[in-house]
N, C-alpha and C positions, 0 to 999 in steps of 0.2 A: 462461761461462768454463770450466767442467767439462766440457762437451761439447768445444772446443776440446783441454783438457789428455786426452780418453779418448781421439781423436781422433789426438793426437802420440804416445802409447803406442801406439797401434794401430801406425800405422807404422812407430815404433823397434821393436816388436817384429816388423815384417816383414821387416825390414831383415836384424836381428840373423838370421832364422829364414832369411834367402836366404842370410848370410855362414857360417852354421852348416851346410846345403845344400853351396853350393858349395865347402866344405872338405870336406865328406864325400865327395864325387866326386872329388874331387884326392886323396882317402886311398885311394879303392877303386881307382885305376886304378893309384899306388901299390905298394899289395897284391897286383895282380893285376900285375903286374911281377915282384914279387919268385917269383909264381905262391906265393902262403901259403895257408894251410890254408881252405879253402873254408865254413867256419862262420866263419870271420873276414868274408869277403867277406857273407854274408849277416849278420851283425850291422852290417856298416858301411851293405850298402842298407836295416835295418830304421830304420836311425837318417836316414839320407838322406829316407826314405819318411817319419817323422812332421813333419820341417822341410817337406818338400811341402807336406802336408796344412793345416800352418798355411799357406802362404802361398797355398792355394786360397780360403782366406778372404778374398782381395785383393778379389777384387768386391764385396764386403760393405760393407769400408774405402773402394773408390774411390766407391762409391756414398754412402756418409756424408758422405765430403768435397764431394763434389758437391754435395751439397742444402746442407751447411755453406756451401760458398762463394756459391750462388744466395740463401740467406738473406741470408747477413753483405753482398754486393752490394745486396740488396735495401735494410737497413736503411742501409747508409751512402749510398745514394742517396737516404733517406727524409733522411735528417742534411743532406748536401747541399741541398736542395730547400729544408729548414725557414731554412740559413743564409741562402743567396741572397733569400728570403721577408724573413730580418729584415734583411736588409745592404738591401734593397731600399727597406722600411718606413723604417729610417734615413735613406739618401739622401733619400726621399721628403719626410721632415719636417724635413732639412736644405738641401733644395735650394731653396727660396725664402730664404732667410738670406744664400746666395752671392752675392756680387757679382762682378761681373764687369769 
């Protein structure tokens, strides 16, 4: 369950860290409209360039998920298997009682 919840933080935070990005580049081109003071434009790409950075981390995330979801398939197919196993067991020792 905690890996799940690190898992959905990962995300919201790559999300937030692309929406924080792409507002940064809608600021600088902005700025560079208005033609402003050029230490402005380099503090807006220093701020643009550390959202990057987080969201190069992405292969890290898409990779975690990956193996999260080939587990969690793995064990609800192991669930699956166990019911069918006792729905089957059931039938089994119900199905001479049936009449027909």
């Amino acid at each position: 369950m905690e890996r799940i919840k690190d898992l959905s933080k990962q995300w919201q935070q790559m999300g937030m860290a692309c929406q924080r990005l792409s507002a940064n580049l809608k600021n600088y081109l902005k700025t560079i409209e208005k033609q402003a003071n050029p230490f402005v434009l380099e503090g807006i790409i220093k701020e643009a360039q550390k959202e990057y950075h987080k969201i190069k981390k992405i292969n890290e995330t898409l990779e975690l998920s990956q193996n999260f979801f080939q587990q969690a398939k793995g064990e609800i197919n192991r669930q699956i298997e166990a019911y069918r196993t006792r729905l089957g067991s059931i039938l089994a020792t119900q199905l001479p009682d049936i009449k027909i």
